[in-house]
C-alpha positions as CSV (number, residue, x, y, z in Angstrom):
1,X,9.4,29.9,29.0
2,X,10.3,30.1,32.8
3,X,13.5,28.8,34.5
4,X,12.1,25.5,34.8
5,X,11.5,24.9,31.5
6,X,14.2,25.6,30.3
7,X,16.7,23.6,32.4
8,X,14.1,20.4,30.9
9,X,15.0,21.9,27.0
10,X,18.8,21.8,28.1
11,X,18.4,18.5,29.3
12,X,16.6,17.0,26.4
13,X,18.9,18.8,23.6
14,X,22.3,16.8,25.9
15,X,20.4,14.0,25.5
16,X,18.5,14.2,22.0
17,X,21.4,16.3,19.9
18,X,20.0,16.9,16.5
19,X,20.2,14.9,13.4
20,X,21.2,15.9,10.0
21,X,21.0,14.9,6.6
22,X,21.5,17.4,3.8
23,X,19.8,20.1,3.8
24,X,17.5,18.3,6.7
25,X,17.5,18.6,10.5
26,X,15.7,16.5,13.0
27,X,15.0,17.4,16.8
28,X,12.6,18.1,19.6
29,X,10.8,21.6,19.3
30,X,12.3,23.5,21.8
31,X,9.9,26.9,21.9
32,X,6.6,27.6,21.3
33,X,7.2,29.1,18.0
34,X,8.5,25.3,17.3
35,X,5.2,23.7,18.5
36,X,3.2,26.2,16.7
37,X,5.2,25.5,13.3
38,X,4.6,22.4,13.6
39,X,0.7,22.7,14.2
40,X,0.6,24.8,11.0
41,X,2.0,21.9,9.3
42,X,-0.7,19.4,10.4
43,X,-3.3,22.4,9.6
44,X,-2.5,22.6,6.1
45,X,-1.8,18.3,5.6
46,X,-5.3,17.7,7.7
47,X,-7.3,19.9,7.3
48,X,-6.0,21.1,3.8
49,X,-5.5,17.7,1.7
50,X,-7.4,15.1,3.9
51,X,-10.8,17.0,4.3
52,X,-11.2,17.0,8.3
53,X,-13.6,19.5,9.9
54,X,-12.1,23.0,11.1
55,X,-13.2,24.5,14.3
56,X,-13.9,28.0,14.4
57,X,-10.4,28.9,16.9
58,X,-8.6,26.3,13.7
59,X,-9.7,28.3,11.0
60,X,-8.9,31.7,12.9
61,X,-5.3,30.4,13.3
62,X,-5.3,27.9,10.6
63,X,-3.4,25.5,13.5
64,X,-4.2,22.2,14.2
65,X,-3.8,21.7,18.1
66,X,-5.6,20.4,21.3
67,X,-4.6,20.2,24.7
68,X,-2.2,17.1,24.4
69,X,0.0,19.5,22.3
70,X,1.6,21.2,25.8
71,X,2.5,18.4,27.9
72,X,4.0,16.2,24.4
73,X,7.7,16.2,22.9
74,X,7.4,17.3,20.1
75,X,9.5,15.7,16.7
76,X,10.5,17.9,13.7
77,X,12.1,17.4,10.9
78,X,13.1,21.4,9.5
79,X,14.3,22.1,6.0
80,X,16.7,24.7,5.5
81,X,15.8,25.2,2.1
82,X,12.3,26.4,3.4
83,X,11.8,29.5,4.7
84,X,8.7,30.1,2.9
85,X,7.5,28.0,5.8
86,X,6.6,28.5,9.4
87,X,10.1,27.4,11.2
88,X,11.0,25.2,7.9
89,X,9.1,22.4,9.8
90,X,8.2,19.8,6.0
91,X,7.3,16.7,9.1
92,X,6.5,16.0,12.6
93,X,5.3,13.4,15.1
94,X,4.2,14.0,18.3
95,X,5.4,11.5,21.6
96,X,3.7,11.2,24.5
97,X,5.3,8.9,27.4
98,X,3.5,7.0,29.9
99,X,5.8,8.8,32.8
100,X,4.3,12.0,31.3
101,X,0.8,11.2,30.9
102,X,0.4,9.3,34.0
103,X,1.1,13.1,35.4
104,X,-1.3,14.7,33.0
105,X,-4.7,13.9,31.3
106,X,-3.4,10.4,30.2
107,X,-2.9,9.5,26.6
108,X,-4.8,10.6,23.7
109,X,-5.5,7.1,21.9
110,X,-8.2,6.5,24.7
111,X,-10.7,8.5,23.5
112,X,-11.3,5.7,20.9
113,X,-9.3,2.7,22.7
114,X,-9.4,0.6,25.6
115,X,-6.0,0.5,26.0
116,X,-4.9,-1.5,29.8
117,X,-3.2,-4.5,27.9
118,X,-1.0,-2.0,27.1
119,X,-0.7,-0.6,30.6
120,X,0.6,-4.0,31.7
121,X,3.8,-3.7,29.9
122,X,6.8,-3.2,32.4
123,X,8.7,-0.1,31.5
124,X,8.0,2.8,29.5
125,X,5.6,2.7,26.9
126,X,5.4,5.7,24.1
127,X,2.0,6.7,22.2
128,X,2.9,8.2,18.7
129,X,0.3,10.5,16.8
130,X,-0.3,13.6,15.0
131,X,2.2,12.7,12.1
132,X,2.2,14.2,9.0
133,X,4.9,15.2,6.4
134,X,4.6,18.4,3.9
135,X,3.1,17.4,0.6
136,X,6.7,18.2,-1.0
137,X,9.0,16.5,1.1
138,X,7.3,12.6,1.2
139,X,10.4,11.2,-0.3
140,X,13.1,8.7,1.2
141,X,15.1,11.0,3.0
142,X,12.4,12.8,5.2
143,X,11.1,9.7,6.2
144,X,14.6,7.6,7.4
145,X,15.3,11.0,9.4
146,X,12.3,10.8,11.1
147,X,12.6,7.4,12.1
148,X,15.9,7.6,13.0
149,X,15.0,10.5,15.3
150,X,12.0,8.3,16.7
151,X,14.7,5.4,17.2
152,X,16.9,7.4,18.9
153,X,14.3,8.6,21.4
154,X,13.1,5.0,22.2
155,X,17.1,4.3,23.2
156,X,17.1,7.8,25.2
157,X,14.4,6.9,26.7
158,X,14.1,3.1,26.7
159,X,10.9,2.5,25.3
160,X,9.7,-0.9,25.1
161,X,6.7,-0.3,23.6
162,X,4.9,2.0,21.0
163,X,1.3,2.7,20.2
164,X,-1.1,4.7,18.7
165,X,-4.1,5.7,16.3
166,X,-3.2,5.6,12.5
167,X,-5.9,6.4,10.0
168,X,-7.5,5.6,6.6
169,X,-9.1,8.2,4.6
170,X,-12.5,8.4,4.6
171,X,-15.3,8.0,6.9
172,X,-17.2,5.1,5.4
173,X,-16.0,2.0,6.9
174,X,-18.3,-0.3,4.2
175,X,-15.9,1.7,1.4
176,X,-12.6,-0.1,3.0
177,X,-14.2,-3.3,4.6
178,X,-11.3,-4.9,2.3
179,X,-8.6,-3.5,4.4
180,X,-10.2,-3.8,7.4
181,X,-11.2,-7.4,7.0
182,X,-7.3,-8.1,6.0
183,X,-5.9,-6.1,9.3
184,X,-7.9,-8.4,11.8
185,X,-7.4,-11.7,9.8
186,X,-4.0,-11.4,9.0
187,X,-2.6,-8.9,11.9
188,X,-4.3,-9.0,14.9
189,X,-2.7,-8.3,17.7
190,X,-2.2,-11.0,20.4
191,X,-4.6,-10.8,23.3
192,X,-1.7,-9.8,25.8
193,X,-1.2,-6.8,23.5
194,X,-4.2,-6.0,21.8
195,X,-6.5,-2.7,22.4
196,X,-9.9,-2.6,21.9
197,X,-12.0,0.3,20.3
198,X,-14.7,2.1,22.9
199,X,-18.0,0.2,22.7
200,X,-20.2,3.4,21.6
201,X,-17.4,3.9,19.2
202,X,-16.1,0.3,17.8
203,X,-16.9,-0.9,13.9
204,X,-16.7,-4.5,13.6
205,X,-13.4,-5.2,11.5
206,X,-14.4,-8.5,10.7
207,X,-16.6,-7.3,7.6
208,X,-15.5,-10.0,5.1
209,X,-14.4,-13.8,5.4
210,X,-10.4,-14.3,4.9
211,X,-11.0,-16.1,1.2
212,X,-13.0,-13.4,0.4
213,X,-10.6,-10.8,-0.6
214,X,-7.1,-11.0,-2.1
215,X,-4.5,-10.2,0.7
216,X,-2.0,-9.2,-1.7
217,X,-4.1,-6.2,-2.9
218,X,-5.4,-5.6,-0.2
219,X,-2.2,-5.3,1.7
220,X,-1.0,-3.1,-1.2
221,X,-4.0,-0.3,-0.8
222,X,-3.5,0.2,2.9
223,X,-1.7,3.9,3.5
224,X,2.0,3.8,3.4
225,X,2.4,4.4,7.4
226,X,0.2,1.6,8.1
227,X,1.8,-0.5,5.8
228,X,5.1,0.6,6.9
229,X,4.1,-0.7,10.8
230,X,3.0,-4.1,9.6
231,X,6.1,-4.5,7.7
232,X,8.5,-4.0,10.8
233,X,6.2,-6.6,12.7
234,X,3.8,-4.2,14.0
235,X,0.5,-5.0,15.2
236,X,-3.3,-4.1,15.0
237,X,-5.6,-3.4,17.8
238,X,-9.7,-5.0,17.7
239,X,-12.5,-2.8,15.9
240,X,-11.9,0.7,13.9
241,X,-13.7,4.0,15.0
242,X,-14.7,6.7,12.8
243,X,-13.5,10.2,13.4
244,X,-15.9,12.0,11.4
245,X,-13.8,15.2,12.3
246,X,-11.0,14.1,10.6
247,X,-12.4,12.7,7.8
248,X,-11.1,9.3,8.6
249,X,-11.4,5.5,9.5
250,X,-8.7,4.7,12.5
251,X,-7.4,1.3,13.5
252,X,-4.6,1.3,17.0
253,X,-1.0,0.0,16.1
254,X,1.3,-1.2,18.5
255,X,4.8,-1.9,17.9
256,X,7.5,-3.6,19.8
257,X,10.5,-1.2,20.2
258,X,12.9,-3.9,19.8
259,X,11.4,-4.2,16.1
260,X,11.8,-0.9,14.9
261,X,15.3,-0.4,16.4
262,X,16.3,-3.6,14.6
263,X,14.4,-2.8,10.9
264,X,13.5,1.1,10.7
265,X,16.2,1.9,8.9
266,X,16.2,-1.5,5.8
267,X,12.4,-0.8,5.4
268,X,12.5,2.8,4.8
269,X,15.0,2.8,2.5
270,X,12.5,0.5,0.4
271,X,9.4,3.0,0.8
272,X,9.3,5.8,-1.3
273,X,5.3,6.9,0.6
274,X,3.8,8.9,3.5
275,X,1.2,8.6,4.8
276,X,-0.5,10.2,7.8
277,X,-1.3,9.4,11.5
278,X,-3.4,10.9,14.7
């Protein structure tokens, strides 16, 4: 890392110090080694459990990463207890803010979203993605940490609004028209706030009438991290794409900061699930 780079890691260590919790520590990656533990982590939870596609370069390295990777922050949550582990890294998220991305390539969510009622909101705005936790640390404790690192960036940094593509396993969009049909009936967002999925890219989410599916069951077999957004008033964005890479179906998810600060902390305490999210 030159100079440069690290007077900005000094800076964001003053301002994001870490945050423990037993044998847990959450903070920004500071080196590359950091980033790259934490690509080893989504390697072996994407590509490893949910099925997604490896390039040649990600089976070589057994890493996933793209090009968003250098210009994000980068969230961690490290276990001390695991060495047997590239940097102890069990979760991770990845935070891209509009000041950054308006200097870059812009924000990953628009390769599958139309995204400009989003770009009307006044301040900053944060896209969340490539969040996974290792398969032996999805338990209360990993998950408060990382939200309460994610809530303490969005007061660092006064976020007013959060975003972002979370998925559903599986790449069959007929095989969960049930929780599709419930997200756009019951959660839609509202037309000031809601993205759209890419024409060449969009699957109608309005498979199956409202009475024709039990909302309780269906709210029940959405993943945990979806569920998790709803449940602290989040929102969902118009049509799902399929990421046949990945092995998934994704829906966008937009959340009001002021929502998350205010209720992060009593709904995680009640979950006792991960889930995953690009």
């Amino acid at each position: 890392m030159d100079t440069a780079e690290l007077q900005i890691v000094d800076t964001e260590k003053k301002l994001f110090p870490p945050i423990e919790s037993g044998e847990l520590i959450a903070r920004l990656a500071e080196t590359e080694a950091d980033i790259d533990a934490a690509q080893a982590l989504r390697y072996r939870v994407f590509y490893g459990e949910m099925g997604a596609v490896p390039s040649a370069e990600n089976l070589a390295r057994e890493r996933d990463f793209d090009d968003f990777d250098a210009v994000c922050d980068h969230l961690l949550v490290i276990s001390k207890d695991r060495s047997d582990l590239p940097g102890g890294v069990v979760g991770t998220y990845r935070l891209l803010r509009r000041s950054v991305a308006e200097s870059h390539d812009g924000f990953y969510t628009t390769g599958e979203y139309e995204i400009s009622p989003l770009l009307t909101v006044d301040g900053e705005i944060l896209e969340l993605g490539r969040s996974c936790v290792d398969i032996d640390h999805r338990g209360r404790s990993t998950m408060q940490l990382l939200w309460q690192a994610i809530a303490a960036y969005v007061h660092i940094h006064d976020i007013r609004l959060m975003f972002g593509c979370a998925s559903m396993p599986g790449a069959d969009p007929e095989e969960l028209s049930e929780a599709l049909s419930y997200l756009y009936h019951c959660h839609l967002a509202p037309e000031s706030l809601r993205p759209r999925a890419l024409p060449s890219r969009r699957v109608d989410m309005n498979m199956l009438p409202r009475d024709a599916f039990d909302e309780r069951k269906a709210l029940k077999a959405l993943p945990p991290l979806i569920k998790g957004y709803l449940r602290v008033g989040g929102f969902i964005g118009d049509g799902a794409v399929v990421d046949p890479q990945f092995n998934t179906t994704d829906v966008s998810v937009v959340v009001k900061t002021d929502l998350i600060t205010e209720k992060y902390s009593r709904h995680y305490e009640r979950s006792a699930h991960w889930s995953v999210a690009r």
